[in-house]
C-alpha positions as CSV (number, residue, x, y, z in Angstrom):
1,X,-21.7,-53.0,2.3
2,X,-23.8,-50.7,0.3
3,X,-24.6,-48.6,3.7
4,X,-21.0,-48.4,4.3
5,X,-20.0,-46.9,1.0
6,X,-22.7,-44.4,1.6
7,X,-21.0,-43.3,4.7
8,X,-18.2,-43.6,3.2
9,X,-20.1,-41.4,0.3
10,X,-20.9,-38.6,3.3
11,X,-17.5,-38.7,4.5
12,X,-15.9,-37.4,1.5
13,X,-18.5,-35.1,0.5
14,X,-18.4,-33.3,3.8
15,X,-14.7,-33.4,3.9
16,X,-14.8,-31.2,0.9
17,X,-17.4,-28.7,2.0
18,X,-15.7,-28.0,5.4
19,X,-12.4,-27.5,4.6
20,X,-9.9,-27.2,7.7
21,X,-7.7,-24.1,7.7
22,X,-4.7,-25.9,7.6
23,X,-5.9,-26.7,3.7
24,X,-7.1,-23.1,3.3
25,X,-3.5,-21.9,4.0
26,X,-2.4,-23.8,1.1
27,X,-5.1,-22.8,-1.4
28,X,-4.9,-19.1,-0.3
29,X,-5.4,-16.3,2.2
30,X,-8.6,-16.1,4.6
31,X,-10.6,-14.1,6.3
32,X,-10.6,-15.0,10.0
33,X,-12.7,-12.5,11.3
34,X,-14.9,-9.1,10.0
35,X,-16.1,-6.4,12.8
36,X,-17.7,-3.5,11.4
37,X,-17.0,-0.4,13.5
38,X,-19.5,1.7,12.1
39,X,-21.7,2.6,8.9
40,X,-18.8,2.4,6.2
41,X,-15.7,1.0,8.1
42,X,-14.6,-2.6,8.6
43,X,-11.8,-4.0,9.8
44,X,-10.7,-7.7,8.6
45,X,-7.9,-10.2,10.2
46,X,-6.8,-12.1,6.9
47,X,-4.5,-15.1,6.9
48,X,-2.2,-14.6,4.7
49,X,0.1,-17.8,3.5
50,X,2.1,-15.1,1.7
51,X,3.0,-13.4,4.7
52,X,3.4,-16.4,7.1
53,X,0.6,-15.1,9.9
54,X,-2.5,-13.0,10.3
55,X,-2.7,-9.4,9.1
56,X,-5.1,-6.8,9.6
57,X,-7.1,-4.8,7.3
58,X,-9.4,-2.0,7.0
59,X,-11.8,-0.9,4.4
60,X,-14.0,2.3,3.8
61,X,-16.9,1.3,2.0
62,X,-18.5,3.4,-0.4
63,X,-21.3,5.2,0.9
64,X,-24.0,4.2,-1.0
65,X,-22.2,0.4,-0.7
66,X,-25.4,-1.2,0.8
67,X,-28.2,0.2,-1.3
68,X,-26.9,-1.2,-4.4
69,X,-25.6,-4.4,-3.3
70,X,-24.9,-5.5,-7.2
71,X,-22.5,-2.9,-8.3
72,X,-18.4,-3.4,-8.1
73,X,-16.9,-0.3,-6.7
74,X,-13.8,1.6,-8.0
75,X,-10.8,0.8,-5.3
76,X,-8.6,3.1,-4.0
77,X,-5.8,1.3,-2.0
78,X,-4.2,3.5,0.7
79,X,-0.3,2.7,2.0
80,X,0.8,3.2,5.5
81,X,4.2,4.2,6.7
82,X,6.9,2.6,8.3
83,X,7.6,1.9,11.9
84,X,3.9,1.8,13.4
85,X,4.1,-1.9,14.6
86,X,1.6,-4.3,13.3
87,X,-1.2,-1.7,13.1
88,X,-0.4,0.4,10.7
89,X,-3.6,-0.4,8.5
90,X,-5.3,1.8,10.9
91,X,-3.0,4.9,10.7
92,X,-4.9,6.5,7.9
93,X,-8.5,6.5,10.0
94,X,-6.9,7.1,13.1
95,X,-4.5,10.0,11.8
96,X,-6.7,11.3,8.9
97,X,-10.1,12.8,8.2
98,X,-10.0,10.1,4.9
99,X,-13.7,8.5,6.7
100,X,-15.2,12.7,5.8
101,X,-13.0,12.9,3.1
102,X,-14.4,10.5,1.1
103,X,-18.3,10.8,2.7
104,X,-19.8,11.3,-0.7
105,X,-17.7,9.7,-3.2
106,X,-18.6,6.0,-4.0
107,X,-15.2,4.8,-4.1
108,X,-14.0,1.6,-1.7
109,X,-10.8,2.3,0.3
110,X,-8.9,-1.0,1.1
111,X,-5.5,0.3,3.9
112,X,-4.2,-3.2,4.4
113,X,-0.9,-3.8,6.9
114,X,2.5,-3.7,5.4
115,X,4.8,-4.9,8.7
116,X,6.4,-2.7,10.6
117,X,8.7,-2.1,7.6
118,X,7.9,-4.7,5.1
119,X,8.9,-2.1,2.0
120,X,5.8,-3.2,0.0
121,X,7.7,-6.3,-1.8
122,X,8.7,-10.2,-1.6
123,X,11.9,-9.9,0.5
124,X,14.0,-12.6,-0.7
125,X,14.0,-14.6,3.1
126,X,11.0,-13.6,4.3
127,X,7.5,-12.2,3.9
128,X,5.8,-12.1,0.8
129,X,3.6,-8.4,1.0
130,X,3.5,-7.5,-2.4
131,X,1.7,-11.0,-3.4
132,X,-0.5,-10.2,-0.5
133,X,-1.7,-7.5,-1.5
134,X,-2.0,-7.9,-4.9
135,X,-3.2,-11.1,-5.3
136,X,-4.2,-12.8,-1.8
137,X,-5.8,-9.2,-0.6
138,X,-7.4,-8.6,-4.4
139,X,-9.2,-11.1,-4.4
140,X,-10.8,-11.2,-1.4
141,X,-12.0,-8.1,-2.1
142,X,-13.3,-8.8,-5.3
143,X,-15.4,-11.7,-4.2
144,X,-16.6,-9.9,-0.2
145,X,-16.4,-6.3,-0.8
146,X,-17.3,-6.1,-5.0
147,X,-13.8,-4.1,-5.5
148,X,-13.7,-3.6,-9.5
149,X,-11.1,-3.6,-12.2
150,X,-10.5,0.1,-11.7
151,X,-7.9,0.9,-9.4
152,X,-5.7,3.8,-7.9
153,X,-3.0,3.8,-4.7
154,X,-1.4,6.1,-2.6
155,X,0.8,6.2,-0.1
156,X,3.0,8.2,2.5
157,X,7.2,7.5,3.3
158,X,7.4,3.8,3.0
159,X,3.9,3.8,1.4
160,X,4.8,6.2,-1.1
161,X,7.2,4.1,-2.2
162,X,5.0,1.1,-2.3
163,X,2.1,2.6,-4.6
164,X,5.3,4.0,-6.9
165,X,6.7,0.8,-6.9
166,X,3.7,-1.4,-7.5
167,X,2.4,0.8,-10.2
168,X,5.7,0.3,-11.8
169,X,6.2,-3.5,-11.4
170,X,2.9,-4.0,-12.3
171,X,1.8,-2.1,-15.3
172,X,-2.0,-1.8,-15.9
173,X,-2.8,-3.0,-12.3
174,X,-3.5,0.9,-11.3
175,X,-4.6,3.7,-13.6
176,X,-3.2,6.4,-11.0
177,X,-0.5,6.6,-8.2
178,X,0.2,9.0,-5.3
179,X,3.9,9.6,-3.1
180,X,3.2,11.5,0.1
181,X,6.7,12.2,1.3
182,X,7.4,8.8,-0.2
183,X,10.7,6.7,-0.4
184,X,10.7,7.4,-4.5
185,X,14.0,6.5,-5.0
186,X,16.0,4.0,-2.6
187,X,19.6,4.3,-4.5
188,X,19.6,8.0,-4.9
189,X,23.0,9.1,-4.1
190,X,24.0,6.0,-3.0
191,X,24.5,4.8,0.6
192,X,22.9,8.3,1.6
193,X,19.5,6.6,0.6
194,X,20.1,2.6,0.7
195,X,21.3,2.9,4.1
196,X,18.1,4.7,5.5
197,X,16.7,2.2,4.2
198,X,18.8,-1.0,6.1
199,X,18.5,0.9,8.9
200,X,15.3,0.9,8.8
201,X,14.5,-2.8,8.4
202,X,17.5,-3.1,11.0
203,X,15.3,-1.0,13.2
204,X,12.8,-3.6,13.5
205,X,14.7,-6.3,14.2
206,X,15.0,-8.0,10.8
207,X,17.8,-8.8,8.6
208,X,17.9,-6.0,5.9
209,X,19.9,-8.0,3.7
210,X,16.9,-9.9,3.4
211,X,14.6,-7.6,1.7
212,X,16.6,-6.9,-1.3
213,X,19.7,-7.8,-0.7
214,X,22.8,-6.0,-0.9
215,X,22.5,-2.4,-2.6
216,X,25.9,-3.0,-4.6
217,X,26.1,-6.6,-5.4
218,X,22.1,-7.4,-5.9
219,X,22.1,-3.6,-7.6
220,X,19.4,-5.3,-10.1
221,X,17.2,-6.6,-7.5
222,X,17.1,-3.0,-5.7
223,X,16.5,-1.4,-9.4
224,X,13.9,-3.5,-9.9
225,X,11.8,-2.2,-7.1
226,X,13.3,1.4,-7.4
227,X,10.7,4.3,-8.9
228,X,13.1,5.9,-10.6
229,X,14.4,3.0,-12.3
230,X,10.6,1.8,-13.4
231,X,9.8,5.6,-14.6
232,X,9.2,4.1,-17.8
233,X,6.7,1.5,-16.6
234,X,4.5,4.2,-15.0
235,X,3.5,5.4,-18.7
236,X,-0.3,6.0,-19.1
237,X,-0.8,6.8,-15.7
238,X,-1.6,9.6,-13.8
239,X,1.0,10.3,-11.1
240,X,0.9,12.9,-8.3
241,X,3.9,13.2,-5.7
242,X,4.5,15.6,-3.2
243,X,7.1,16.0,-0.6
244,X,9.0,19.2,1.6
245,X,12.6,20.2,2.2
246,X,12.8,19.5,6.0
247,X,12.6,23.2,7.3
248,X,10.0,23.5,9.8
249,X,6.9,24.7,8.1
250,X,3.0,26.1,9.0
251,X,2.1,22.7,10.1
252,X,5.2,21.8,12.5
253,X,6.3,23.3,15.8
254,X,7.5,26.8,15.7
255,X,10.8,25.9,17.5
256,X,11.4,23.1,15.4
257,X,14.7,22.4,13.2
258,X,15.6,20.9,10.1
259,X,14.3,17.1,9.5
260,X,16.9,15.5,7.8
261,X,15.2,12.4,6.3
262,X,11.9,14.9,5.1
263,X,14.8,16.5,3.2
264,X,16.5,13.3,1.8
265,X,12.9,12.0,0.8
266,X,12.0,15.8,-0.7
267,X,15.3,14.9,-2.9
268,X,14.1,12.0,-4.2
269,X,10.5,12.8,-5.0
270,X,12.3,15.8,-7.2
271,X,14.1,13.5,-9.1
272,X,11.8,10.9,-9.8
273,X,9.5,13.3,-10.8
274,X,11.7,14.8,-13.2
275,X,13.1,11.3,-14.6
276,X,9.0,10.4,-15.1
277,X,8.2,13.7,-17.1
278,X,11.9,12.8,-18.9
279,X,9.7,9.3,-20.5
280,X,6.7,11.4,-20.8
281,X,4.7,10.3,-17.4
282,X,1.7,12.6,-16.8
283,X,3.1,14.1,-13.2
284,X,1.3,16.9,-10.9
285,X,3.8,17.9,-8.3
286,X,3.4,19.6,-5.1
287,X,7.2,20.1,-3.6
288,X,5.9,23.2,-0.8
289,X,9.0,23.8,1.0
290,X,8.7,24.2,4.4
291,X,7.6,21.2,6.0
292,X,8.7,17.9,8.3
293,X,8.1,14.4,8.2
294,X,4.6,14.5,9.6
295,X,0.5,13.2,9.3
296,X,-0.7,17.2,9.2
297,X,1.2,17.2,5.7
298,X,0.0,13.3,4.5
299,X,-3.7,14.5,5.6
300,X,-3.0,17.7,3.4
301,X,-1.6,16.3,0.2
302,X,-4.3,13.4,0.2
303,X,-7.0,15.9,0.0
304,X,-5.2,17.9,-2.5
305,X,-4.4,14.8,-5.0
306,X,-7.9,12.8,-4.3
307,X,-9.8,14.5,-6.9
308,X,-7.2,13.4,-9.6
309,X,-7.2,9.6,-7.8
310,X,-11.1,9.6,-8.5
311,X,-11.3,11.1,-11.4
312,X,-9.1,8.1,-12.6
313,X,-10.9,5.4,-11.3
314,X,-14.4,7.0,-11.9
315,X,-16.9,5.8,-14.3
């Protein structure tokens, strides 16, 4: 008897220690696997109950990451775009020079996936990406990768809507937030910005009604994602946002015409910049004109709003 209720004893202690992932999903996201491609980047598949399936992520580590291996890092988290598939939290190393960029600055880069046009948030039927990324995604950085408590986010289109909105929903989370081009205001003007925005989650196959719901009857549910509506939540941070007018500019084709959603999303930035300085938000700006809905602009505008991004988040 006593030998079988020290098996018994075993059973239960081992059950603990090797927990199946079918328990994991209900206690919180995972890491299923971790390559490191080279010196500073690594690429993670993360399960993500939130979500509902396996994401991808890739980090930047700080450079000097591995020679102090007791120091927590200031995070910078970096937002993809719409419409790149399930691989859009590789756009930034594959369409940037962010890896040269950010060579000698000891900051650690987390560019996790947002679906093909997830819209940074907690549709209502659906995926959950906002409580990925800032709370499944958090903290398995904090506990793997040493991310600190001092934070900054930036983004492009979609993802310039997503650092915007998250620094809004979730005051104190980041001290500074960068729009590249970024969807800063969903309602502006009405169904000529809401529907981009359907059709774009229509695009992918999804319901749009499903993310926020309906633009005129869940009005408070869109508002409470919108930048423009959170203005006053963004107080105490610093905010840079940048966007063009659509006419073809240095970096586009010469032959080129007018881009008609860069000049919708130029719009927007404008005014959510101006209703931010309106409750006193501390605002750079960089509205250049000339200029389409392209990476050559996104590669320009992070290198000319990183120094106020690490300043921020710098010791």
């Amino acid at each position: 008897m006593r030998f079988k209720g020290f098996l018994l004893a075993l059973v239960l202690v081992f059950g603990t220690l090797f927990t199946p992932p079918a328990a994991a999903e209900r206690t919180g996201a995972w890491v299923v696997s971790t390559t490191r491609l080279d010196d500073r980047l690594v690429e993670l598949t993360v399960h993500s109950p939130a979500v509902g399936h396996d994401v991808g992520v890739r980090l930047l580590l700080p450079p000097d990451y591995d020679r102090y291996p007791a120091r927590r890092w200031p995070t910078l988290y970096l937002l993809h775009g719409c419409c790149d598939g399930d691989t859009g939290f590789r756009s930034w190393t594959d369409k940037t020079d962010v890896a040269e960029l950010s060579a000698h600055t000891d900051v650690l880069i987390v560019m996790p996936e947002a679906g093909p046009a997830g819209f940074y948030s907690d549709w209502q039927d659906g995926p959950r990406w906002e409580t990925f990324h800032l709370t499944e995604l958090r903290r398995i950085v904090e506990r793997d990768y040493r991310s600190g408590p001092r934070r900054a986010v930036a983004g492009l289109s979609m993802g310039g809507f997503g650092a915007l909105s998250y620094a809004g929903r979730h005051p104190g989370f980041f001290r500074a937030a960068a729009s590249f081009s970024g969807v800063a205001d969903p309602t502006y003007q009405g169904q000529r910005s809401y529907q981009v925005v359907l059709d774009i989650v229509a695009g992918t196959g999804a319901d749009p009604l499903a993310l926020w719901g309906d633009p005129v009857a869940d009005a408070k549910v869109w508002a409470a994602h919108d930048p423009f509506d959170l203005a006053p939540r963004l107080r105490g941070l610093k905010v840079f946002i940048s966007g063009g007018n659509g006419q073809p500019g240095p970096l586009d084709a010469p032959d080129s015409g007018l881009d008609s959603l860069e000049q919708l999303l130029g719009e927007q930035s404008v005014a959510v910049a101006d209703q931010l300085r309106r409750f006193g938000v501390a605002v750079r700006t960089d509205f250049y004109g000339p200029g389409h809905h392209a990476w050559p602009y996104w590669e320009r505008e992070l290198h000319r709003s990183f120094p106020m991004l690490v300043q921020a988040i710098s010791h």
